[in-house]
VOGU-3710 file (C-alpha; in Angstrom, 3 decimals, decimal comma):
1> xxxxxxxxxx> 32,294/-14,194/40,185  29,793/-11,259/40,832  31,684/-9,328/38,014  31,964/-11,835/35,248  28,020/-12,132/36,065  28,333/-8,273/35,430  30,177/-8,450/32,404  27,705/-11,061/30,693  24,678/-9,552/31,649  22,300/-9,001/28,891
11> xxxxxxxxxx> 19,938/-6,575/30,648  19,552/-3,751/33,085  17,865/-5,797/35,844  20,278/-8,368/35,552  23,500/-5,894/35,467  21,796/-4,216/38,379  21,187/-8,018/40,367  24,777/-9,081/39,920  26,481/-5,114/40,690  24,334/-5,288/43,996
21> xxxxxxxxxx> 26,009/-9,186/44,723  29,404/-7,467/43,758  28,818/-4,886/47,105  27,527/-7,377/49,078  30,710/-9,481/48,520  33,057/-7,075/48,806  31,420/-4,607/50,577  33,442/-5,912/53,675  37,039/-6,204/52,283  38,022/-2,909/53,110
31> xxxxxxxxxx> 37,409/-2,718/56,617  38,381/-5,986/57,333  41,782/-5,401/55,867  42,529/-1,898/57,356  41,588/-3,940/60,792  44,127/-6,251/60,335  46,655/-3,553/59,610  45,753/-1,942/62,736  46,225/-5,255/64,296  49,440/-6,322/62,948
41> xxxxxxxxxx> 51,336/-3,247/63,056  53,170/-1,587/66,210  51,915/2,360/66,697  55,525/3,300/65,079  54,845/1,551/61,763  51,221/2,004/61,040  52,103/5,748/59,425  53,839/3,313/56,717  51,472/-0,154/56,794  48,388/2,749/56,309
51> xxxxxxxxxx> 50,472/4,640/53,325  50,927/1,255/51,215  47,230/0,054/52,093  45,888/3,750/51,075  47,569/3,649/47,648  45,682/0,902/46,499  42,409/3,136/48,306  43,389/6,197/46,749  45,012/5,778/43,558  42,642/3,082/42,789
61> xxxxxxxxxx> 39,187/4,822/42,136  41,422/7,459/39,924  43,224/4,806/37,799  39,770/3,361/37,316  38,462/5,584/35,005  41,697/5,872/32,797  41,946/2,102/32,425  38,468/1,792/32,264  38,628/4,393/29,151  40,758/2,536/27,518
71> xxxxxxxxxx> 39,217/-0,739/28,121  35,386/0,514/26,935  36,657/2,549/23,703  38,958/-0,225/22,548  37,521/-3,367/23,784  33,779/-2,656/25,221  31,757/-1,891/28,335  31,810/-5,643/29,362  35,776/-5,524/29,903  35,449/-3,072/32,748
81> xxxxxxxxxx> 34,461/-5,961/34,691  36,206/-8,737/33,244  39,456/-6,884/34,026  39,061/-8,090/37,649  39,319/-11,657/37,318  42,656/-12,085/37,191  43,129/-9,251/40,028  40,600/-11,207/41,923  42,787/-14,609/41,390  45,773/-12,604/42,401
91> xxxxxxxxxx> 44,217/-11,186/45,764  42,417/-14,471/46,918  46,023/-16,339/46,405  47,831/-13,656/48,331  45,354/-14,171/51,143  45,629/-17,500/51,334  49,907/-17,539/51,486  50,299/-14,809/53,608  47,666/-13,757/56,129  47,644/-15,595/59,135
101> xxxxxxxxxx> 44,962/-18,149/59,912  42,828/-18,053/63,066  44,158/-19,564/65,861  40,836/-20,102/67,427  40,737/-17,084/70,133  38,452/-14,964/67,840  34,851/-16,306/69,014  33,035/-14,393/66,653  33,433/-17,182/64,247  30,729/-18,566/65,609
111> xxxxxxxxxx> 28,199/-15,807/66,032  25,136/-15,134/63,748  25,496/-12,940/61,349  23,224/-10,128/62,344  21,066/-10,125/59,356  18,596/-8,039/60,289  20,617/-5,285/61,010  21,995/-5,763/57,887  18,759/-5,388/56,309  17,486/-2,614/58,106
121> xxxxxxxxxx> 20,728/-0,973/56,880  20,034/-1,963/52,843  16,234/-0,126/53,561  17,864/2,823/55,271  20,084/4,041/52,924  18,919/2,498/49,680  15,783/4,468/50,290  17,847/7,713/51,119  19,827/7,248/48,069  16,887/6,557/45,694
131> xxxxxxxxxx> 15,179/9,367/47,237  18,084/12,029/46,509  18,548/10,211/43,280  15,039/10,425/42,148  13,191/13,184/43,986  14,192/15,561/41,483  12,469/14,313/38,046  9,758/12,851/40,601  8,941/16,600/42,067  9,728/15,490/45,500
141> xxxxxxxxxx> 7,180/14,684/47,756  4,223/15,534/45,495  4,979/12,191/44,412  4,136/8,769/46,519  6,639/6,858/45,586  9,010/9,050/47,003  6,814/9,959/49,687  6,979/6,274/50,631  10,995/5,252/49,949  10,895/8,596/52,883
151> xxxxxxxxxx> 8,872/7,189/55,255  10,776/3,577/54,632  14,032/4,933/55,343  13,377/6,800/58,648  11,804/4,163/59,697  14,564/1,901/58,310  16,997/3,907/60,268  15,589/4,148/63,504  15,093/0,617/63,974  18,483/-0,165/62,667
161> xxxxxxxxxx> 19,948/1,990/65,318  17,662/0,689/68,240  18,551/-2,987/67,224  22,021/-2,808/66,501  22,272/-1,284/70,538  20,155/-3,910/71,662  21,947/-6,947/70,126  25,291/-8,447/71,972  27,086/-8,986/68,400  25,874/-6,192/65,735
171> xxxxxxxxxx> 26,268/-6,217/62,366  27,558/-2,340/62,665  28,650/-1,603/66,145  27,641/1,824/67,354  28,790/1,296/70,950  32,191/2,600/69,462  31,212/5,776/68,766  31,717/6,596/72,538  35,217/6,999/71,216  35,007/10,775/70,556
181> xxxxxxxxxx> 38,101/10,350/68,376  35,922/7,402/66,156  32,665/9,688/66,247  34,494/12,705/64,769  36,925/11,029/62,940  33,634/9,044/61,179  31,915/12,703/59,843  35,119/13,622/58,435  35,273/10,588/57,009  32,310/11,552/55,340
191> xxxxxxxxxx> 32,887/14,901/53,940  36,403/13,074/52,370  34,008/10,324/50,836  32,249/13,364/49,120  35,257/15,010/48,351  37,055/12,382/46,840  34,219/10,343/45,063  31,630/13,109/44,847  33,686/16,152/43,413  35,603/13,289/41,169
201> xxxxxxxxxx> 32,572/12,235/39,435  31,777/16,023/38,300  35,307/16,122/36,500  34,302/13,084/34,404  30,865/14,542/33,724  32,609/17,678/32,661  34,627/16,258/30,611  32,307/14,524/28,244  29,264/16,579/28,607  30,766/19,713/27,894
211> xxxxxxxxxx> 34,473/19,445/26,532  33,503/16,834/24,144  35,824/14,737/25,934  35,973/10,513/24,679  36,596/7,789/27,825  40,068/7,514/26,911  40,779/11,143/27,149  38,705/11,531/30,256  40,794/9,245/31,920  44,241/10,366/30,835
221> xxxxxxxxxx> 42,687/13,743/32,353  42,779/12,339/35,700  45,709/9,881/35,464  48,454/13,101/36,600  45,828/13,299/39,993  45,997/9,456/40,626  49,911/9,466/40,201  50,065/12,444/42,728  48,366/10,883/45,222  50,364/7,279/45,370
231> xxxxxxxxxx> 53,706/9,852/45,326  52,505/11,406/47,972  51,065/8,256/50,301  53,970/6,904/49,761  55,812/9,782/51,527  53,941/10,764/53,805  54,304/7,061/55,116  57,356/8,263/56,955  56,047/11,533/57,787  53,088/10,543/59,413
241> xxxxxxxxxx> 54,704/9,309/62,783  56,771/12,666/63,109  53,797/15,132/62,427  51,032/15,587/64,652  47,810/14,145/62,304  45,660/16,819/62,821  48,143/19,349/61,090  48,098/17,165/58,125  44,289/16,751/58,471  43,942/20,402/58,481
251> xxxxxxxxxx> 46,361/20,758/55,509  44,964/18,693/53,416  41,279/20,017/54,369  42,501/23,548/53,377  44,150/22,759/50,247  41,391/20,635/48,771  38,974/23,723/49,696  41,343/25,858/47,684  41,570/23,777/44,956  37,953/23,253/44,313
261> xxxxxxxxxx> 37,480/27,201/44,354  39,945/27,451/41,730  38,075/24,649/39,619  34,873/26,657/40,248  36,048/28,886/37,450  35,583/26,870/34,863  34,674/28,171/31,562  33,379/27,256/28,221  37,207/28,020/27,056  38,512/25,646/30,108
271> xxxxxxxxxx> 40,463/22,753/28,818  43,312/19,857/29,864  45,882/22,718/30,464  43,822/24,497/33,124  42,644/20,883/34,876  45,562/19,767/34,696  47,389/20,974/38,296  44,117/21,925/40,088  43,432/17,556/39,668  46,986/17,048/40,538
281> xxxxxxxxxx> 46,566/19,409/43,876  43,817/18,057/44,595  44,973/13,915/44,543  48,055/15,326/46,743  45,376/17,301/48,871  42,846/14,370/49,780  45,526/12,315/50,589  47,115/14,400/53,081  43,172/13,941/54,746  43,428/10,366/54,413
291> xxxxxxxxxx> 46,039/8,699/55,824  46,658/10,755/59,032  42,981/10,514/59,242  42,772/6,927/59,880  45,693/7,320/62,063  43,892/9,825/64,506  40,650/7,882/64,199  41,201/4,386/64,853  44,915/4,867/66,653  43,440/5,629/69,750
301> xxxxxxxxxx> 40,958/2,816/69,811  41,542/0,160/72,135  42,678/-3,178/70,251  39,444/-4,780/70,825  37,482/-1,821/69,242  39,629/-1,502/66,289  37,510/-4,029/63,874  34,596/-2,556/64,982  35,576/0,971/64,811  37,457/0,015/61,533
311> xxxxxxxxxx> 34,160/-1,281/59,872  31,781/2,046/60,980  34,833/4,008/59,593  35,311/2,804/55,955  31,522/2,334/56,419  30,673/6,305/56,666  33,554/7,035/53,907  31,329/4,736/51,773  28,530/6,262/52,555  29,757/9,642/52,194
321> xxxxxxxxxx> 31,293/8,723/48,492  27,439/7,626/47,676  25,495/9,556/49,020  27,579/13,208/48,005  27,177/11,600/44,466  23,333/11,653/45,052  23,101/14,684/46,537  25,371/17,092/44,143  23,760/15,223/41,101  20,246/16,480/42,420
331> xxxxxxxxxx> 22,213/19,507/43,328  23,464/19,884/39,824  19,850/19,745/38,382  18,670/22,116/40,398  21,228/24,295/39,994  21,412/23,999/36,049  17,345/24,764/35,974  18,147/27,673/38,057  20,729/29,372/35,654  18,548/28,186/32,554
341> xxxxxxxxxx> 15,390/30,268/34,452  18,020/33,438/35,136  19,806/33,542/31,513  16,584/33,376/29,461  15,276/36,360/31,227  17,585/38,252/29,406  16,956/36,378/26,038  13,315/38,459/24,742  12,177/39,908/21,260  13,051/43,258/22,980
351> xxxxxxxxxx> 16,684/42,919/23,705  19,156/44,205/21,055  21,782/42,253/22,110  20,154/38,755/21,480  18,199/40,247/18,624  21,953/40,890/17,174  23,311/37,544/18,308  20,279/35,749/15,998  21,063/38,223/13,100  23,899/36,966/13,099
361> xxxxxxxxxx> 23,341/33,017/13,503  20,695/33,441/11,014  23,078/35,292/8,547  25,514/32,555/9,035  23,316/29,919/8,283  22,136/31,445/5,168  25,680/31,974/3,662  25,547/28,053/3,789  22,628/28,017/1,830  19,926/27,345/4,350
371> xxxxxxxxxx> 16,890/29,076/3,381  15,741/32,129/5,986  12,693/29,985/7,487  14,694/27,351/8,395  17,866/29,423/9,339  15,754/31,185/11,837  14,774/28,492/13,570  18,591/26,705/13,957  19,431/29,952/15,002  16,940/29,978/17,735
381> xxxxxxxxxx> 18,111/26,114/18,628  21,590/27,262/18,505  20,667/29,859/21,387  19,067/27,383/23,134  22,080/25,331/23,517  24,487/28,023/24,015  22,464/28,935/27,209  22,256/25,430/28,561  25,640/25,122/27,864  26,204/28,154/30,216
391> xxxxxxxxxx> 23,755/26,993/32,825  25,267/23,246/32,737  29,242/24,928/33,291  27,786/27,761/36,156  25,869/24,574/37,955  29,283/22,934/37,810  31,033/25,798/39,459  28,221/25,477/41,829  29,162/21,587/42,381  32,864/22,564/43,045
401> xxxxxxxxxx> 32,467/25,577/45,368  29,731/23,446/47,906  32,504/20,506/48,334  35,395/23,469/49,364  32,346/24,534/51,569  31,763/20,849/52,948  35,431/21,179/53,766  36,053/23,703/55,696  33,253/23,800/57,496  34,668/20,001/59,143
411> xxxxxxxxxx> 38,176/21,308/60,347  36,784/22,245/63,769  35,918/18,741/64,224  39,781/18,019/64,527  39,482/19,512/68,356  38,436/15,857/69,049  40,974/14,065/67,339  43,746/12,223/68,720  47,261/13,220/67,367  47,551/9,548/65,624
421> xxxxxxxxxx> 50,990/8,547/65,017  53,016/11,838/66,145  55,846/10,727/68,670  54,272/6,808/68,778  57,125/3,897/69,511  57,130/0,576/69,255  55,994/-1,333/72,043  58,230/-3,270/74,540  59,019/-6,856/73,343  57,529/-6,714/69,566
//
């Protein structure tokens, strides 16, 4: 319902009312249903429960923008959103035929719903993320709004943490995190959020900004990297109980590192040819992270932890995915301002090269009958763009070498994972 509100919304306010009702609703679906994975499934068959489960995880966010090309240059924005009706229909039936119902043990039924934690979480890290969003064009902290959403979230975070301790039934349980194998497993979780939403929404940006690229093409661009990843979940569904996880982890950590070094070469000249296998790499990469990374997170837990542990999981991946967005956009700007600020300090009256280049431009534009006033002045716009251009592809490069940074820098925290489904057997009697 919260995306056909989003699909017939008439304004911003309104699109932004019913997208924030469209977290809130299903905001939860993801841990929840990794829980009951964990919960269902004997040690021996979570490697393959986890791989079909992390299809739809994986593959999903890169099909999205290929569809969703489609869907906005052939039918509009509004379909984007009205495409998950019927998906919706589909899921809620599915639920209702084939999970089991309650049988009445679970006594958190009837607990409150810990809404203040819940709200202290919404001013924590909507704050953050407006502030990383918006610092930038605001100047920072020479501004008081942003001064203020500061302030608000620290304060929003500390209290969030005191009170979800303090409570018996938290909206977030932290108690979990005395699980060393949740606790590390959680900032990994993290730095994959980044790398798989953050360093995916710079290809897009790419695309269009710079190659010229249209939705639809965009998303057949990344289609080849969402393919590679299902192929890949699906096989390492079998592998993933034979392999100890942390091999895989560190694997996958490596090979996404290399692969977004080699897209940190990018180029005015680069185009679909030299994307093509660095995306595919790097779907088969992040999914060698995220499967055996559940496994050695929440494998260990105890079963009574695993909902819990489940929910602060998917909950930091989120996180991660939103707030690496926020951060290597404001990284981007800053980054593109820099290169602007080093490139023109080569461009002056006194250097024959860019005296030559405007000749040139100039000279160009004349032969097309512009008159020399007016030629020198497109020439000089020309310039202009040619060294944004520059600055926007070397802040790009930038983007792409910080997330195989991010990377490698969180393989030592695999010392405190568990092996997750190496060697694990059914148990007795199931």
């Amino acid at each position: 319902m919260a995306s056909v509100l989003c699909g017939l919304s008439l304004n911003l306010p309104t699109l932004v009312i019913s997208r924030i009702l469209q977290g809130l609703c299903g905001g939860g679906l993801l841990a929840k249903a990794q829980a009951i994975l964990f919960e269902t499934f004997p040690p021996a068959e979570q490697g393959l429960a986890q791989a079909v489960f992390g299809v739809g995880v994986i593959a999903g966010p890169a099909i999205g923008p290929t569809l969703g090309g489609f869907l906005v240059d052939g039918l509009g924005w509004r379909w984007i959103f009205f495409v998950n009706i019927p998906f919706g229909m589909l899921a809620v039936g599915m639920a209702w035929l084939f999970l089991p119902k309650d049988q009445g043990k679970n006594k958190a039924r009837n607990q409150a719903v810990d809404w203040l934690g819940i709200g202290l979480l919404i001013v924590a890290v909507g704050c953050m993320q407006t502030v990383l969003e918006e610092g930038e064009q605001d100047d920072w902290f020479s501004s008081g709004f942003i001064t203020s959403l500061a302030i608000a979230s620290v304060i929003g975070l500390v209290l969030f943490i005191w009170w979800e301790l303090k409570i018996a039934h938290p909206a977030v349980d932290l108690r979990v995190l005395r699980h060393r194998s949740l606790a590390a497993g959680s900032f990994l979780s993290a730095i994959v959020g980044m790398g798989l939403y953050g360093a995916l929404f710079a290809v897009p940006i790419f695309a269009q900004s710079i190659l010229q690229f249209t939705a639809t093409q965009t998303g057949l661009l990344l289609a080849p990297g969402a393919l590679a990843s299902a192929i890949v979940m699906v096989m390492l569904g079998k592998l993933s109980t034979k392999i100890d996880a942390r091999i895989l982890i560190a694997i996958g950590g490596v090979g996404t590192a290399a692969v977004m070094f080699d897209l940190s070469n990018i180029t005015i000249n680069t185009g679909t040819d030299d994307l093509f296998w660095p995306l595919v790499w790097r779907g088969a990469f992040t999914v060698l992270m995220f499967l055996p990374l559940s496994l050695a997170t929440l494998g260990p837990l105890p079963k009574q932890d695993i909902s819990a542990g489940s929910g602060f999981y998917n909950l930091t991946r989120q996180l991660g995915g939103s707030v690496g967005i926020a951060l290597l956009t404001t990284l981007l700007d800053k980054r593109e301002a820099f290169h602007q600020a080093i490139l023109l300090t080569d461009l002056t009256p006194y250097s024959p090269a860019t005296n030559e280049r405007l000749n040139i431009l100039q000279g160009a534009l004349q032969a097309q009958g512009m008159d020399a006033a007016k030629a020198g002045q497109q020439a000089l716009a020309l310039l202009q763009q040619t060294v944004n251009t520059q600055a926007a592809i070397l802040s790009f490069a930038d983007i792409f070498r910080v997330v195989g940074v991010a990377f490698l820098c969180s393989l030592p925290l695999l010392l405190f994972l568990g092996k997750g489904g190496a060697g694990a057997k059914a148990p007795v009697g199931h």
